[in-house]
SEKE-464564 format. One line per 4 residues: number of its first residue (from 1); for each residue x, y, z of N, C-alpha, C. Coordinates in nm, 4 decimals, always signed. Layout:
<sites>
NUM = X/Y/Z/X/Y/Z/X/Y/Z  ...
</sites>
This chain:
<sites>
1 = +0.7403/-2.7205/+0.5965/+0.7314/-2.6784/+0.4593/+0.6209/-2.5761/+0.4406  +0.5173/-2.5747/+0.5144/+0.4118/-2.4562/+0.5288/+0.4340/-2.3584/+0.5595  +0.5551/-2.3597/+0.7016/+0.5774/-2.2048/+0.7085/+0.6761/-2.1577/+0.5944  +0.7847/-2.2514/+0.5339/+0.8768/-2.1786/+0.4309/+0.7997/-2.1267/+0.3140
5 = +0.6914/-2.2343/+0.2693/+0.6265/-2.1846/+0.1447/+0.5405/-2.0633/+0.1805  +0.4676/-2.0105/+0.3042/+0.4052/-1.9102/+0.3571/+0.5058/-1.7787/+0.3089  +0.6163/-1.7955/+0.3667/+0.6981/-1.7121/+0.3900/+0.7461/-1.6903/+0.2285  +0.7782/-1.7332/+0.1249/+0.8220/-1.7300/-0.0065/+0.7180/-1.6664/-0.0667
9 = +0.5390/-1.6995/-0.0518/+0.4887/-1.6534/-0.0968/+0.4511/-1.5111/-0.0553  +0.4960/-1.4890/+0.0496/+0.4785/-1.3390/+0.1265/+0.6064/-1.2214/+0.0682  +0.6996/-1.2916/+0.0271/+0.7712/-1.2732/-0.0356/+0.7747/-1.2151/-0.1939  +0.7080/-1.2550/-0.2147/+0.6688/-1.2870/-0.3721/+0.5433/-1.1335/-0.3733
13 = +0.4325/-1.1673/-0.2634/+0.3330/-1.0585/-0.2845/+0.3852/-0.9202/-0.2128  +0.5051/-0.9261/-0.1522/+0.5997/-0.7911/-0.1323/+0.6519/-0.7093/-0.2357  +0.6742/-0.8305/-0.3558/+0.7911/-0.7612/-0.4702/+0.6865/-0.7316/-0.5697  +0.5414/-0.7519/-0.5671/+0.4325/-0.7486/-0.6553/+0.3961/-0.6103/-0.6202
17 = +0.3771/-0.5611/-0.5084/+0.3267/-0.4515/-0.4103/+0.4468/-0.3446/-0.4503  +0.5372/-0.3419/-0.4273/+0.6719/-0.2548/-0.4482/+0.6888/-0.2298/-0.5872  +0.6879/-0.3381/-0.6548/+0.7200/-0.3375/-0.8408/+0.6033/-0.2750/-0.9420  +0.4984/-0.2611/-0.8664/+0.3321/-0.2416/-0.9181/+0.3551/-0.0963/-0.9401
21 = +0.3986/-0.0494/-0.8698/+0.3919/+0.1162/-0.8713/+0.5250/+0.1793/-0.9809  +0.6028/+0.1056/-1.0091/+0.7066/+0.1559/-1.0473/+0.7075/+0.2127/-1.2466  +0.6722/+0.2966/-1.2545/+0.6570/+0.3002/-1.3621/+0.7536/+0.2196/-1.5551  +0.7021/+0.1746/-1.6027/+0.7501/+0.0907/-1.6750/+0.7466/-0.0498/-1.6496
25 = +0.6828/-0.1302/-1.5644/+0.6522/-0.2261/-1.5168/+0.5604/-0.2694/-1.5057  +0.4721/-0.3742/-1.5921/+0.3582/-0.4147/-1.6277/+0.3767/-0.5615/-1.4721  +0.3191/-0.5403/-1.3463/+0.3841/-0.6849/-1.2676/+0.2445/-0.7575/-1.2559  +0.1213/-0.7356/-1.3274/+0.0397/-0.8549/-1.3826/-0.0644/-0.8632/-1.2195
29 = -0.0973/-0.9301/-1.2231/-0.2107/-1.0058/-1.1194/-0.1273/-1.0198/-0.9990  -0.1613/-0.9932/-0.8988/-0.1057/-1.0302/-0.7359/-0.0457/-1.2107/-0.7220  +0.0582/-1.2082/-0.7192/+0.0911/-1.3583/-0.7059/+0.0401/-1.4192/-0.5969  -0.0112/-1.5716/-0.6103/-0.0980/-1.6998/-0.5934/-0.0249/-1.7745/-0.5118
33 = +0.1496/-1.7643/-0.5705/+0.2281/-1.8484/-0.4967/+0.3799/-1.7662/-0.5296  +0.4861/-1.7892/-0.4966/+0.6183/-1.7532/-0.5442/+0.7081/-1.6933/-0.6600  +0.5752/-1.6682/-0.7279/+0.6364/-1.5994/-0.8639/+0.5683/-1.4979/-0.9313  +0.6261/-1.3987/-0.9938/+0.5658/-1.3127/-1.0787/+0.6458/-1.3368/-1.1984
37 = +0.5566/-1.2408/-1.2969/+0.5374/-1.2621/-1.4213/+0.5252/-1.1361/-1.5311  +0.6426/-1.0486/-1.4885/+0.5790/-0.8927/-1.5081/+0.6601/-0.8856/-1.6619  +0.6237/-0.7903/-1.7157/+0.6658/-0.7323/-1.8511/+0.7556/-0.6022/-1.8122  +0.8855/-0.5664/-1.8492/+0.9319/-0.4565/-1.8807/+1.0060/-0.4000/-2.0098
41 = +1.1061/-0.3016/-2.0341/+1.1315/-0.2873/-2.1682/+1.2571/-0.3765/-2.1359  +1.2823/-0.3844/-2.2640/+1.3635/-0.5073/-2.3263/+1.4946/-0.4362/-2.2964  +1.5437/-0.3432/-2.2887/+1.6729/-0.2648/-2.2723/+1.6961/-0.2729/-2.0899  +1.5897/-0.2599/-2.0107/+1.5585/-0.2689/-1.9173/+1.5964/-0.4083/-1.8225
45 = +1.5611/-0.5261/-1.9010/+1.6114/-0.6280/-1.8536/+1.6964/-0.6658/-1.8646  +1.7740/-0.6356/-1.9802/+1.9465/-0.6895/-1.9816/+2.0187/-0.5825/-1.8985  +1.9850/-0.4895/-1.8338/+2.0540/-0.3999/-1.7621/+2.0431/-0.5066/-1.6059  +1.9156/-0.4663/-1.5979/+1.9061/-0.5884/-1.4315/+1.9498/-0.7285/-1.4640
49 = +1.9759/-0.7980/-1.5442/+2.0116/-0.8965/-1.5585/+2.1807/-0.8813/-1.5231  +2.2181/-0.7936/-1.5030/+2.3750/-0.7889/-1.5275/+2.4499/-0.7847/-1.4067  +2.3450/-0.7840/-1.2804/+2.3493/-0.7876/-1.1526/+2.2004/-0.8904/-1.0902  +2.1447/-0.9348/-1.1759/+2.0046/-1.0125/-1.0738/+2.0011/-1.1431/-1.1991
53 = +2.0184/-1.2891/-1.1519/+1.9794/-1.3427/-1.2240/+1.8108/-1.3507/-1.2259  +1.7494/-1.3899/-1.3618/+1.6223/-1.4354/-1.3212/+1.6067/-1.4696/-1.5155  +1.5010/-1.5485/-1.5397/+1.4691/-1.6007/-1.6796/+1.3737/-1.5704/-1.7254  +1.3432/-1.5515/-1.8678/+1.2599/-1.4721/-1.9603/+1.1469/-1.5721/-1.9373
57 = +0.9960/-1.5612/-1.9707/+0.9388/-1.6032/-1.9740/+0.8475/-1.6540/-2.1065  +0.8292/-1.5444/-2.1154/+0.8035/-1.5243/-2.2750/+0.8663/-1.3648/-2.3433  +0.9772/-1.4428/-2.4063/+1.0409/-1.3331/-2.4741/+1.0155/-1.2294/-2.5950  +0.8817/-1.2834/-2.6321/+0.8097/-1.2125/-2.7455/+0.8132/-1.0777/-2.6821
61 = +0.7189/-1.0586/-2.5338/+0.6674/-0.9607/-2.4379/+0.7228/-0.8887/-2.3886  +0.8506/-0.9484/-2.3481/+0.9623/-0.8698/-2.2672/+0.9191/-0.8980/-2.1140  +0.8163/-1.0165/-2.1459/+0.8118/-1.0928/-2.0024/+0.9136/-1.1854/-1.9573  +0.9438/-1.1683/-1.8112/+1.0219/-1.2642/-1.7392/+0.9682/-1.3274/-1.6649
65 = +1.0476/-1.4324/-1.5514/+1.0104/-1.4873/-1.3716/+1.0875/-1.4381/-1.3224  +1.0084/-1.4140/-1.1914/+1.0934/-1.3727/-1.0691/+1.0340/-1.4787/-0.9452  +1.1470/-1.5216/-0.8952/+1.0941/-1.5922/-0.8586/+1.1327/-1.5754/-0.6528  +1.0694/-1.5669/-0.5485/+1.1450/-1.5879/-0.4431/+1.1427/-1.7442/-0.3602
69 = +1.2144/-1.7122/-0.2679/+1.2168/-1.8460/-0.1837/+1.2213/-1.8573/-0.0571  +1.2386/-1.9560/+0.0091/+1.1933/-1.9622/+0.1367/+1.3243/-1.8523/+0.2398  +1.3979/-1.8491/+0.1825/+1.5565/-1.7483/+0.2385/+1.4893/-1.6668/+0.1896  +1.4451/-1.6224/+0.0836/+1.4207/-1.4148/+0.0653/+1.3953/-1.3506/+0.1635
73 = +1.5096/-1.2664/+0.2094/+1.4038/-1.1639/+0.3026/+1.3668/-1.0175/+0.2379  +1.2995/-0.9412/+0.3261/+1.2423/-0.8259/+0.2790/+1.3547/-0.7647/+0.2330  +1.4902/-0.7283/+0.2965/+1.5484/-0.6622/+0.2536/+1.6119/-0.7323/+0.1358  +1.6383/-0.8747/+0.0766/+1.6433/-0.8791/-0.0847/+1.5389/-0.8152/-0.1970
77 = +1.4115/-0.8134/-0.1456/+1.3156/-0.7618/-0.2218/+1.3076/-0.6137/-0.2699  +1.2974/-0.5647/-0.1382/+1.2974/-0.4690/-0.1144/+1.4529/-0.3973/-0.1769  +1.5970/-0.4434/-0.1869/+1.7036/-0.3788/-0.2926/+1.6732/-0.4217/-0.4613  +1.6118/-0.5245/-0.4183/+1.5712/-0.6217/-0.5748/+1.5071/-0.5073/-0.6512
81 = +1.4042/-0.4221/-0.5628/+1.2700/-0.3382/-0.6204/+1.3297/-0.1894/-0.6387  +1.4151/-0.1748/-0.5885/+1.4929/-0.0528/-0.5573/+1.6042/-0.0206/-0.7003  +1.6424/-0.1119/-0.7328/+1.7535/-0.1906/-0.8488/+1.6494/-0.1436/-0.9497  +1.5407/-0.1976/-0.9868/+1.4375/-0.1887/-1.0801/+1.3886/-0.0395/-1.1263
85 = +1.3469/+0.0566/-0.9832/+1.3500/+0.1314/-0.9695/+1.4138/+0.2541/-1.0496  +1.5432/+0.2082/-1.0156/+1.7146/+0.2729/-1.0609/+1.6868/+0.2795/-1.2281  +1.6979/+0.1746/-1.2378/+1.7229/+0.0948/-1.3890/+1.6068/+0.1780/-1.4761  +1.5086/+0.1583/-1.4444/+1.4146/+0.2356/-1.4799/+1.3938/+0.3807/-1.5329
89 = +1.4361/+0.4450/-1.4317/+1.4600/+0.5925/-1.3998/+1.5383/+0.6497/-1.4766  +1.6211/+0.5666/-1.5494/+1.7172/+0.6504/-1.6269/+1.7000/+0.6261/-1.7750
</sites>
Protein backbone atom coordinates (compact mmCIF):
# COMPACT_ATOMS: atom_id res chain seq x y z
CA UNK A 1 0.00 0.00 0.00
CA UNK A 2 3.14 2.38 0.32
CA UNK A 3 4.34 1.89 -2.94
CA UNK A 4 0.62 2.42 -4.58
CA UNK A 5 -0.03 5.45 -2.38
CA UNK A 6 3.76 6.73 -3.35
CA UNK A 7 2.95 6.28 -6.77
CA UNK A 8 -0.76 8.17 -6.72
CA UNK A 9 0.80 10.81 -4.95
CA UNK A 10 3.56 11.24 -7.61
CA UNK A 11 0.87 11.28 -9.70
CA UNK A 12 -1.04 13.89 -8.31
CA UNK A 13 2.35 16.27 -7.97
CA UNK A 14 2.80 15.56 -11.95
CA UNK A 15 -0.71 17.03 -12.80
CA UNK A 16 0.08 20.03 -10.22
CA UNK A 17 3.51 20.68 -12.17
CA UNK A 18 1.86 20.42 -15.79
CA UNK A 19 -1.58 22.27 -14.78
CA UNK A 20 0.45 25.20 -12.82
CA UNK A 21 1.65 26.70 -15.93
CA UNK A 22 -1.36 26.58 -17.95
CA UNK A 23 -2.89 29.72 -18.11
CA UNK A 24 -6.44 30.09 -16.60
CA UNK A 25 -5.77 27.67 -13.92
CA UNK A 26 -5.50 28.69 -10.41
CA UNK A 27 -3.91 24.63 -9.25
CA UNK A 28 -3.31 26.04 -5.54
CA UNK A 29 -0.41 24.63 -3.28
CA UNK A 30 1.71 21.48 -4.49
CA UNK A 31 -0.34 18.42 -3.41
CA UNK A 32 0.45 16.59 0.13
CA UNK A 33 -1.26 13.52 -1.08
CA UNK A 34 -3.58 12.52 -4.24
CA UNK A 35 -5.52 15.43 -4.90
CA UNK A 36 -5.72 18.85 -6.16
CA UNK A 37 -7.89 21.52 -5.71
CA UNK A 38 -7.53 24.05 -8.55
CA UNK A 39 -10.02 26.82 -9.66
CA UNK A 40 -10.87 27.35 -13.37
CA UNK A 41 -13.59 29.27 -15.39
CA UNK A 42 -16.86 27.90 -14.99
CA UNK A 43 -17.46 27.49 -18.89
CA UNK A 44 -14.20 25.69 -18.77
CA UNK A 45 -15.25 22.92 -16.58
CA UNK A 46 -18.37 21.79 -18.08
CA UNK A 47 -16.42 21.54 -21.31
CA UNK A 48 -13.75 18.98 -19.57
CA UNK A 49 -16.35 17.50 -17.75
CA UNK A 50 -17.89 16.18 -20.97
CA UNK A 51 -14.98 13.87 -21.50
CA UNK A 52 -13.14 13.68 -17.74
CA UNK A 53 -15.20 12.85 -14.87
CA UNK A 54 -14.13 14.65 -11.69
CA UNK A 55 -16.42 16.76 -8.81
CA UNK A 56 -16.81 20.35 -7.88
CA UNK A 57 -15.47 21.21 -4.80
CA UNK A 58 -16.62 24.28 -3.95
CA UNK A 59 -18.83 25.57 -6.54
CA UNK A 60 -19.06 29.16 -5.42
CA UNK A 61 -15.11 29.30 -6.91
CA UNK A 62 -15.28 27.31 -9.82
CA UNK A 63 -13.21 24.99 -7.68
CA UNK A 64 -13.09 21.26 -8.27
CA UNK A 65 -11.07 17.61 -7.23
CA UNK A 66 -8.95 15.91 -9.17
CA UNK A 67 -8.15 13.24 -7.94
CA UNK A 68 -5.38 10.31 -9.07
CA UNK A 69 -4.77 6.76 -8.11
CA UNK A 70 -2.67 4.09 -7.69
CA UNK A 71 -3.34 2.94 -11.82
CA UNK A 72 -2.69 6.68 -13.07
CA UNK A 73 0.00 6.68 -15.24
CA UNK A 74 1.92 9.59 -16.64
CA UNK A 75 0.48 9.25 -19.79
CA UNK A 76 -3.29 9.74 -18.19
CA UNK A 77 -1.97 12.89 -16.67
CA UNK A 78 -0.09 13.99 -18.90
CA UNK A 79 -3.49 13.74 -21.88
CA UNK A 80 -5.60 14.79 -18.72
CA UNK A 81 -3.21 18.20 -18.76
CA UNK A 82 -3.09 18.39 -22.43
CA UNK A 83 -7.23 18.24 -22.57
CA UNK A 84 -7.06 21.27 -20.11
CA UNK A 85 -4.66 22.85 -22.10
CA UNK A 86 -7.00 22.53 -25.35
CA UNK A 87 -10.06 23.59 -23.49
CA UNK A 88 -8.43 26.48 -22.35
CA UNK A 89 -6.91 27.83 -25.42
CA UNK A 90 -9.90 28.43 -27.10
Amino acid sequence: WIRLGTHANAMATRLHELVNVIPGVEAGDAPQVNSLFPTLPADAIAELREWCFFWDWDASINQVRWMTAWDTTEQDVDAFADGIRRILAH
